[in-house]
Structure formats: structure tokens, C-alpha cells
C-alpha positions as CSV (number, residue, x, y, z in Angstrom):
1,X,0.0,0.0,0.0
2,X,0.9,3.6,-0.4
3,X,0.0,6.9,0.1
4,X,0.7,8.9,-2.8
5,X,-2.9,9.9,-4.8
6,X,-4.7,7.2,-6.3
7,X,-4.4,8.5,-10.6
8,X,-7.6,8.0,-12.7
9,X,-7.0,6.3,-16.2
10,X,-10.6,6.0,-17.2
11,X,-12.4,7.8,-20.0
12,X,-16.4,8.3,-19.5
13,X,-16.7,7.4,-22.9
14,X,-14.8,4.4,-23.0
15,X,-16.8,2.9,-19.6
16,X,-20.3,3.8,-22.3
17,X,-19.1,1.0,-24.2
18,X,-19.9,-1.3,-20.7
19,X,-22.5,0.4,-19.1
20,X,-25.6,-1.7,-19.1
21,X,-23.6,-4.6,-20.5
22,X,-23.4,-8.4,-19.1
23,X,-21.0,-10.7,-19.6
24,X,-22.0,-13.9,-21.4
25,X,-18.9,-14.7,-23.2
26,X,-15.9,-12.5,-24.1
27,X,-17.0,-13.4,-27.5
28,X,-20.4,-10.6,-27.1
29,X,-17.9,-8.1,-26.6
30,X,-16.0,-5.9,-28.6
31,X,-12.3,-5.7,-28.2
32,X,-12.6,-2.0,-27.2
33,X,-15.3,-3.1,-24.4
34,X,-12.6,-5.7,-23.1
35,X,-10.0,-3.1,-23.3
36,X,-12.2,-0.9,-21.4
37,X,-13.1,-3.4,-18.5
38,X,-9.6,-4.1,-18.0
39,X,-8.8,-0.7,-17.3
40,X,-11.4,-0.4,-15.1
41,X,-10.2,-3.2,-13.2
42,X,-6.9,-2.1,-13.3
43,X,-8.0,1.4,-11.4
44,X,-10.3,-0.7,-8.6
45,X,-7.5,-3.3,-7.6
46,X,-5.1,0.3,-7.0
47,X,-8.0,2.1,-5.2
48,X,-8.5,-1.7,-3.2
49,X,-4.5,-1.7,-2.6
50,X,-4.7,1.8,-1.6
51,X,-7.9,1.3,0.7
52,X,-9.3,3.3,-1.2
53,X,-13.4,2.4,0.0
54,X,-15.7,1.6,-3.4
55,X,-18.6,1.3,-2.5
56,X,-20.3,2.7,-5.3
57,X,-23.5,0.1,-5.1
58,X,-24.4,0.1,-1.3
59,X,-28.1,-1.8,-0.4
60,X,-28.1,-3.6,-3.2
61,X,-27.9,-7.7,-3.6
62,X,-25.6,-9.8,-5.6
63,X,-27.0,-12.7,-6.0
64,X,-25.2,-15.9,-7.3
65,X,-26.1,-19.7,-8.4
66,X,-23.5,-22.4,-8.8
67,X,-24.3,-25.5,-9.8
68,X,-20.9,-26.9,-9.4
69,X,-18.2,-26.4,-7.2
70,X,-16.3,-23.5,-6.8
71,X,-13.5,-22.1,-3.9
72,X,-11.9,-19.0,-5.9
73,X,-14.9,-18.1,-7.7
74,X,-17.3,-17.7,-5.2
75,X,-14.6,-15.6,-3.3
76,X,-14.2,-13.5,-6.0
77,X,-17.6,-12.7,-6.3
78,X,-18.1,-12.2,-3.0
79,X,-15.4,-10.4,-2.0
80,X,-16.1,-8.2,-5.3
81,X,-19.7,-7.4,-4.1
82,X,-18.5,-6.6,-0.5
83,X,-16.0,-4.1,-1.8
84,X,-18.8,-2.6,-4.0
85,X,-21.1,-1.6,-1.1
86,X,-23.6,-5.2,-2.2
87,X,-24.8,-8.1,-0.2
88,X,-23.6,-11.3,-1.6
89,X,-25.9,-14.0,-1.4
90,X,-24.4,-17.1,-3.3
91,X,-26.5,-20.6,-3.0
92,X,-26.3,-23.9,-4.8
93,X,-28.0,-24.9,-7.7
94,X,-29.8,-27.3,-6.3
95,X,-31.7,-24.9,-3.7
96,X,-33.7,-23.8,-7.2
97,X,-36.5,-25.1,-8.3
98,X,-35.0,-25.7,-11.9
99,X,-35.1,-29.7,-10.7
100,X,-38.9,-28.9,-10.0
101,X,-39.9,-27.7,-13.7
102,X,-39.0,-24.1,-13.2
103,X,-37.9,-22.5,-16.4
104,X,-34.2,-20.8,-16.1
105,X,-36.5,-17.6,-18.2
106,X,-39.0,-18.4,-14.9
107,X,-36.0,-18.0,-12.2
108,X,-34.4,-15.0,-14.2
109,X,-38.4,-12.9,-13.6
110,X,-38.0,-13.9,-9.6
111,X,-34.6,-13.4,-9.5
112,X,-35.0,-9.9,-11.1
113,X,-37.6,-9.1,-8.4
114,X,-35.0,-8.3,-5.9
115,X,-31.8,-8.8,-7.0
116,X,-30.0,-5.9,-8.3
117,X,-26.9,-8.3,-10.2
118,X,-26.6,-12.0,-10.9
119,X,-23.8,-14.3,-11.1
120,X,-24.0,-18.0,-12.4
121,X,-21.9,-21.0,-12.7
122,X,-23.3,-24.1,-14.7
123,X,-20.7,-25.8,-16.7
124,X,-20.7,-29.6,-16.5
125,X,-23.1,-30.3,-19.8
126,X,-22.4,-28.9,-23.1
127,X,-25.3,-27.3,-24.7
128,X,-26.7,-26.2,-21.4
129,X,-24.9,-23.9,-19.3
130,X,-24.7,-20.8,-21.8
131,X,-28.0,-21.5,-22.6
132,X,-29.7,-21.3,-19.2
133,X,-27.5,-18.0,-18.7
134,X,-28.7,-16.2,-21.7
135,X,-32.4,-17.4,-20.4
136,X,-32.1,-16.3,-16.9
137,X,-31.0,-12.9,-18.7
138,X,-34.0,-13.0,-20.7
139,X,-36.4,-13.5,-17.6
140,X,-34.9,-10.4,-15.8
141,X,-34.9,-8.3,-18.6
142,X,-38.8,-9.2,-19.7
143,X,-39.1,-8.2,-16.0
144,X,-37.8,-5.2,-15.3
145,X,-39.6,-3.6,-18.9
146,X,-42.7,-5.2,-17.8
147,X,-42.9,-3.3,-14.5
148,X,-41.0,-0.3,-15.9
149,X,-38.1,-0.8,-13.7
150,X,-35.3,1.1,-14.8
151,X,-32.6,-1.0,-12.6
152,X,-29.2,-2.2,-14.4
153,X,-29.4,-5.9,-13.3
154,X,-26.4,-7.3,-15.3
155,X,-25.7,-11.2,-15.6
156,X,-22.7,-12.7,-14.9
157,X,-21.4,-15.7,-16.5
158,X,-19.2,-17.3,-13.8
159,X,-18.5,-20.4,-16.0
160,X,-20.3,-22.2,-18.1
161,X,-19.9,-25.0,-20.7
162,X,-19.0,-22.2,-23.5
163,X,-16.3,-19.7,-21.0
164,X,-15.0,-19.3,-18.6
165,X,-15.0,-15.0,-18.8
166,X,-14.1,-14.1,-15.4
167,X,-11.6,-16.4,-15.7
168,X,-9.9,-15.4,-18.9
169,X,-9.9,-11.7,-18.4
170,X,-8.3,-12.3,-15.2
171,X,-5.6,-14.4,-17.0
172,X,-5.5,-11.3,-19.7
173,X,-4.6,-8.7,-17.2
174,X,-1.9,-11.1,-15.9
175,X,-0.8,-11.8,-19.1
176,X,0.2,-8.1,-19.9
177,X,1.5,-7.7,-16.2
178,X,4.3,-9.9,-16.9
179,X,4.6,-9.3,-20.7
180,X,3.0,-5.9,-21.9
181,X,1.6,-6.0,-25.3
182,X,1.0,-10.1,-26.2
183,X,2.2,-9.0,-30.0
184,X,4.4,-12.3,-31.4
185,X,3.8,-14.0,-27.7
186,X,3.7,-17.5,-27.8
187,X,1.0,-18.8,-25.4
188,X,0.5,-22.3,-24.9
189,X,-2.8,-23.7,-24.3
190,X,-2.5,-27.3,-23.6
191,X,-4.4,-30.6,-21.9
192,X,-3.0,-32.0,-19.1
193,X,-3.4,-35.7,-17.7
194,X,-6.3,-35.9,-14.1
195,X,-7.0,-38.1,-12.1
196,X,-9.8,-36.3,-10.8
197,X,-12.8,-35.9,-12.7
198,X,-13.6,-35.0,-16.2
199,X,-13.5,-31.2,-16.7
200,X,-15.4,-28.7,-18.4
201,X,-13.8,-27.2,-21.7
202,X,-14.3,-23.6,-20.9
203,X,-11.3,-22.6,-20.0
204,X,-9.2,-23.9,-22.9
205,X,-11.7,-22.3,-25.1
206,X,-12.4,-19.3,-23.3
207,X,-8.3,-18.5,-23.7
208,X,-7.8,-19.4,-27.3
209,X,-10.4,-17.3,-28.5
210,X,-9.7,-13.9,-26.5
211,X,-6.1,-14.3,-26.4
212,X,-5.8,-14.4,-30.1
213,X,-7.9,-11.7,-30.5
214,X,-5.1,-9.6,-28.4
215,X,-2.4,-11.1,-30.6
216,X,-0.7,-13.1,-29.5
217,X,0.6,-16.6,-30.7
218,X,-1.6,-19.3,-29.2
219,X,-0.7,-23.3,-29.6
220,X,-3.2,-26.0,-29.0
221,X,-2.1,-28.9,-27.7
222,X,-4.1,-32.2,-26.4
223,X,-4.1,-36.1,-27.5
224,X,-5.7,-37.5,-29.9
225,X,-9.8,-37.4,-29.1
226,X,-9.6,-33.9,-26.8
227,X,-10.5,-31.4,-29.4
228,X,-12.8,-28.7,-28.5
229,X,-16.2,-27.6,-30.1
230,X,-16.2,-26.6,-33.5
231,X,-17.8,-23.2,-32.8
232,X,-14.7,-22.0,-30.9
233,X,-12.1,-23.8,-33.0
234,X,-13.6,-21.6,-36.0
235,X,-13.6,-18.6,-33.4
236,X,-10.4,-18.8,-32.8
237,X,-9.0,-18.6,-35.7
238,X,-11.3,-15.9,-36.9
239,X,-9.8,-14.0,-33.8
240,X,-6.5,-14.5,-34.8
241,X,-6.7,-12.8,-38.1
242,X,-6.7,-9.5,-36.3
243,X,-2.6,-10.0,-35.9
244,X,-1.7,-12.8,-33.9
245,X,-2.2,-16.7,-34.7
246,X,-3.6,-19.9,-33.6
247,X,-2.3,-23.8,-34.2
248,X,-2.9,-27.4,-33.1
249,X,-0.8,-29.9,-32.2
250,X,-1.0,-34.1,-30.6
251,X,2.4,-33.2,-28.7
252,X,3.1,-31.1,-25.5
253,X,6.8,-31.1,-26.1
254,X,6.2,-29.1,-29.6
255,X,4.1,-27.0,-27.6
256,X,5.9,-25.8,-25.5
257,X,9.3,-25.3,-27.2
258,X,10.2,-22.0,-27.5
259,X,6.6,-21.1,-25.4
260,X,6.9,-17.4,-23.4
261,X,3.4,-18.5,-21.4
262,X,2.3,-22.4,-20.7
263,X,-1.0,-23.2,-19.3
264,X,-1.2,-26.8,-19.0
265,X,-4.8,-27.7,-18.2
266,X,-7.2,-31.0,-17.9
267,X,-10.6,-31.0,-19.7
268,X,-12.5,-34.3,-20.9
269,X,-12.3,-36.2,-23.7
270,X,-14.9,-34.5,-26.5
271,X,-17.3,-37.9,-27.4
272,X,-17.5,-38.5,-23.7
273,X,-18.5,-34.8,-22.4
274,X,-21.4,-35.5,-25.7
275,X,-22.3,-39.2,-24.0
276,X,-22.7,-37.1,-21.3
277,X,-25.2,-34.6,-22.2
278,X,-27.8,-37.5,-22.9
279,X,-27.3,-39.3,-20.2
280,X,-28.6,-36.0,-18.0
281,X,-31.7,-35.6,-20.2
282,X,-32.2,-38.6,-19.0
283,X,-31.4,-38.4,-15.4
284,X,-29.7,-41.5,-15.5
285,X,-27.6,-41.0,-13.0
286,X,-25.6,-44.4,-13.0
287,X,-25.1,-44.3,-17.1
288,X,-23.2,-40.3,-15.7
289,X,-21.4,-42.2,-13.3
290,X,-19.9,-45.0,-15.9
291,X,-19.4,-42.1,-18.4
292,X,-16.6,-40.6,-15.4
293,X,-15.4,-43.7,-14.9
294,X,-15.1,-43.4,-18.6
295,X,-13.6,-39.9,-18.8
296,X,-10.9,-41.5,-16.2
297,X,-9.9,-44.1,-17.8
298,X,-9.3,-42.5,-20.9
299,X,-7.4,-40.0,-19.4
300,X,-5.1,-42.6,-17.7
301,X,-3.9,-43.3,-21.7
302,X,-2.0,-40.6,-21.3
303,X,-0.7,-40.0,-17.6
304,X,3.0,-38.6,-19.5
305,X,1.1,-35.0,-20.2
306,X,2.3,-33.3,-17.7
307,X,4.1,-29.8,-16.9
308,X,7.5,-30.7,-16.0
309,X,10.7,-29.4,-15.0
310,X,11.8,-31.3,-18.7
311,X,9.3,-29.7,-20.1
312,X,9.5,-26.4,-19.0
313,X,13.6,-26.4,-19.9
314,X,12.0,-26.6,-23.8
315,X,10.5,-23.1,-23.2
316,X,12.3,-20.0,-24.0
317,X,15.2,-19.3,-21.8
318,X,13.4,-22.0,-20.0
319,X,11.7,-19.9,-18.0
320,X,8.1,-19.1,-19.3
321,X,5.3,-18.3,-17.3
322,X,3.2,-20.8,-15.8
323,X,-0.4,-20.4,-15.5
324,X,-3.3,-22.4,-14.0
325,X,-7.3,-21.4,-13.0
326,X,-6.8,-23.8,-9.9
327,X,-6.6,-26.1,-7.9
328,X,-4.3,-27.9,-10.4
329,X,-3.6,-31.5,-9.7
330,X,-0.1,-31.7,-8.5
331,X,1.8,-34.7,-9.9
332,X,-0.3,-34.8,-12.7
333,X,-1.3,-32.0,-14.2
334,X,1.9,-30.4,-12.8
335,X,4.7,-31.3,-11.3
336,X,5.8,-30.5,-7.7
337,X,8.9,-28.5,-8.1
338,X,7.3,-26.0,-11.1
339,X,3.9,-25.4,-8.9
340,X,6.7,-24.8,-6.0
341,X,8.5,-22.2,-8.2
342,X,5.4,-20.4,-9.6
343,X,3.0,-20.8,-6.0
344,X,3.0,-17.1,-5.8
345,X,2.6,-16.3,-9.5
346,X,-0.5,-18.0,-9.7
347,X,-1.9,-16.9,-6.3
348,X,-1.3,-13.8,-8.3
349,X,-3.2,-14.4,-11.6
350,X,-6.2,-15.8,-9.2
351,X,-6.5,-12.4,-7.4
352,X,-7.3,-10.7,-10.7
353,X,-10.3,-12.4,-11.1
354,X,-12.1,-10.2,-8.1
355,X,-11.0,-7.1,-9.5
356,X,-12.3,-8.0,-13.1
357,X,-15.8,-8.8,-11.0
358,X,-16.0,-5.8,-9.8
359,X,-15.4,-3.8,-13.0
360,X,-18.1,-6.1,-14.7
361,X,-20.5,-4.9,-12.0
362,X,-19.6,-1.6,-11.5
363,X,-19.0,-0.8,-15.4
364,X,-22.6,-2.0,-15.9
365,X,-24.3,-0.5,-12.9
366,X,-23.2,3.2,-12.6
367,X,-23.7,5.8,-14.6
368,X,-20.6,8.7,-14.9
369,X,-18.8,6.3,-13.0
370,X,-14.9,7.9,-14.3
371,X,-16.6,11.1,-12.7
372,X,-17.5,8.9,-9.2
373,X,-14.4,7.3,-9.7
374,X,-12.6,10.7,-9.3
375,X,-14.6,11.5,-6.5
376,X,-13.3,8.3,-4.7
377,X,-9.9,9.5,-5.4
């Protein structure tokens, strides 16, 4: 902390481009709206390091579903709200009445009754999180014109089955902490072998199709029968266009040679996460178990991707930047020693993700906010 002047580096007409906004997928947004938020966030972590008090949105209620587990998320959004002035509530997924017959359009109008932002997490089935997101949006918006409420209620897409957008601009701002401008950058996006569970995709597609759009040089690496959906393989190449580029490879060890960032990663094999989406419809809850067991197995083929000391001497100078969403699985996702050497550099690129929160909810929520802002300061 220090106590020299908090400086204001935020242009009324650049936070226009967010105000109102909600973030359903960095793909919605324009590259000058992404700009935008990250400045944003940039000016609240310095006003937070400073303690510097925000609280821009006090009485109101951030609310939050997650329908799978989360520990960094859930802290970011609270401690985001908190920091704001807001009351986070977060509850599970299951304390909905979706499992009733409840439309997500249906929970979006009661939702939209009270609270004043919204936060979700539903990732585990392709085809549905994104979906129910955009719906729940849709209920609080038909809401609020039908009573003539004038209230900014953005949605906030804390993972789904698409992105992961929280996620990935907090990996953005860390990014160009360490490395400025990601021009002729070479990122590394690959899988990694678990032994946990099978895990979503959005992550891995949520980075190749924003960082490419910021220019750098992303690689794509996983085994054979790991690909990623078709919508944001063609995104990300699109995306690339603009300066940087995008490739795929079947071998870690070409990925990473001569690699400035690594991000070695787990998600599940591509028929399997399909199997799975029919096996919900169902409710068949034994065929979702033998489908993990599945997922498990198949990632056992190939227990030899993993972030290594080896690996990480093919990088340049040997010495990129290693980068995880967390909790990695130590010993197979990532070795011991490199999590040891970059424990603090992560820790790091987590703590971004509260900041980029609160930009998401303040850049939507307050009018002439680089005026309030200024005010603050």
C-alpha cells in the first residue's frame, strides 16, 4: 500500500461501451469493451491496494447460483460485491426449483424481483450452461420492462460449458502484467493428464479465443480425441486474423518449445462430455457415473502429459510463465517443483479475477462512474 494519490485512467466514454452490458462470453464483446473493462479493473485493484473504500452500489444484492463447485470463484464474487457496497448472497444450484420444472426464463423474472446483479456457474453439460445463462437474462430483462423498472441488473457468466469470462480476463490482465503487449507472444494452451474428474472445456476455449484476439501466438495442444467444439475452434481462428495466430498440435513437447506463457490444463475427452449430455436428459444417474469412470480411464492413456521441470527447460530461456485457473492437480497436471517455483505467481493471476468482477458490476451498474471514480480519489 501507499500513500501517494490514487491517478484516474478511465475515459467516461470508453466505460459507455460497458454500461448496461453483461458478460456472457468475451466473444459478445467488442475488443474495445474488453479493453475498457480491463482498465477499469486495473484502477479498482489500485484504489482496493490503496484502501481506497468503493462502494459505489451500497443496499443492493448480488446474487449468485452455482451448480458446481467452486472455492476461488465464489470468493471472487463475493469479496467483489463486499468491496462494491452489495450483499452477496451465493447458494447452490440445487436450492432452485430448476429440478422442479422451473424454467431458467421463470428463475431470471423472480430473480429480477430483488436482486440488483446476478452471477452463475453451470458448466458440467455442453449445450446447457450458456443456454440457461442467456435465459435467466432474458427472464430479468422481460421483468424489469414489464414493471417499468429502470434497474441495471447485469448477468454474470461465472463459468459455463461455452467460457469461462471471469476467468480469462483475469488471465488477460496477468498476461500483460508480466509481458506488456501479447504481439508475437507464444501462449500455450494445452491438456493435461487428471485423475480427478472430467473437466469442463471452458477454460481452454475461453483463452484461445480472447487471447488471439489480443495477438498473441496461441498453440493448441491435447491427444488425440480432446479437441474442443467446433464453434470455438472456427472462433479462434477468426480471432486470430486481427494480428496474432492460432495452431494445433498431438504433442506437448512441440508446444511448449520456445513457449513465453504455458498453461497446462485437464478437460475431458470431447465424445465423452457428448455421451454425457444425454445421459442427464435422461437423469440417468448411473449411465453419468460409468461415463466418469469413462472420462478417467481414458485420461489414464495418457498420464505422460504433464508440466514438468523437462518440459518447462524446452521453453524460452526455459523460463516461461506458468499459468493455472486452480486447484491444479499436483503430480499430474503439474509437477511439484514447477507449482513450487510459480506458487505465488498464480496466487497472483487468481486475485485478478475479483478485481475484473467488480469492474463487470460496476461498469454496468453506474452511470458517470470515471466522474465517481474521481470523486473516490
Amino acid at each position: 500500500m501507499t500513500d501517494s494519490p490514487a491517478t484516474i485512467d478511465l475515459d467516461q466514454a470508453d466505460l459507455d461501451l460497458i454500461f448496461g452490458h453483461s458478460m456472457l462470453s468475451t466473444e459478445d464483446w467488442s475488443t474495445a469493451q474488453l479493453t475498457s473493462l480491463g482498465r477499469l479493473a486495473r484502477t479498482l485493484a489500485d484504489f482496493d491496494r490503496r484502501r481506497i473504500r468503493t462502494s459505489l452500489l451500497p443496499f443492493e444484492l448480488a446474487w449468485a447460483v452455482f451448480f458446481d463447485q467452486s472455492t476461488r470463484t465464489k470468493s471472487a464474487w463475493a469479496g467483489a460485491a463486499a468491496r462494491l457496497g452489495m450483499q452477496p448472497v451465493i447458494v447452490d444450484g440445487s436450492s432452485t426449483q430448476i429440478s422442479h420444472g422451473e424454467t431458467a426464463v421463470e428463475t431470471g423474472a423472480m430473480l429480477g424481483m430483488n436482486a440488483h446483479a446476478m452471477g452463475i456457474r453451470h458448466d458440467l453439460i455442453l449445450g446447457e450452461g450458456n443456454t440457461f445463462i442467456r435465459d435467466v437474462k432474458t427472464g430479468i430483462d422481460r421483468y424489469l420492462a414489464a414493471t417499468g423498472d429502470s434497474r441495471k441488473v447485469p448477468v454474470v457468466n461465472l463459468q459455463c460449458d461455452v467460457d469461462h469470462p471471469t476467468q480469462t480476463m483475469a488471465d488477460l490482465l496477468w498476461l500483460e502484467d508480466n509481458l506488456g503487449d501479447l504481439s508475437e507472444r507464444n501462449i500455450t494452451v494445452s491438456w493435461a493428464y487428471s485423475p480427478s474428474y472430467a473437466k469442463p472445456l471452458s477454460v481452454p476455449q475461453g483463452l484461445i479465443t480472447l487471447l488471439t484476439r489480443f495477438g498473441a501466438n496461441v498453440t493448441l495442444a491435447h491427444p488425440p480425441g480432446y479437441r474442443l467444439t467446433t464453434e470455438t475452434m472456427v472462433a479462434a481462428e477468426a480471432n486470430a486474423g486481427g494480428g496474432g495466430s492460432f495452431r494445433v498440435v498431438e504433442s506437448m513437447d512441440d508446444a511448449f518449445i520456445d513457449a513465453d506463457v504455458v498453461y497446462p490444463k485437464s478437460w475431458g475427452a470431447y465424445d465423452l462430455m457428448v455421451e454425457r449430455v444425454d445421459a442427464n436428459a435422461r437423469g440417468d444417474t448411473a449411465e453419468l457415473a460409468a461415463i466418469e469412470a469413462r472420462a478417467l480411464e481414458r485420461n489414464a492413456q495418457f498420464t505422460d502429459w504433464i508440466c514438468d521441470e523437462r518440459r518447462m527447460g524446452l521453453t524460452r530461456d526455459g523460463d516461461a510463465l506458468y499459468m493455472h485457473c486452480l486447484p491444479a492437480d499436483i503430480g499430474a497436471e503439474v509437477s511439484t517443483g514447477v507449482m513450487e517455483h510459480h506458487t505465488v505467481n498464480v496466487a497472483r493471476q487468481a486475485n485478478w479475477k475479483m478485481y475484473v468482477v467488480m469492474a463487470l458490476l460496476a461498469g454496468a451498474k453506474v452511470p458517470n462512474l470515471a466522474e465517481a471514480m474521481a470523486a473516490l480519489a
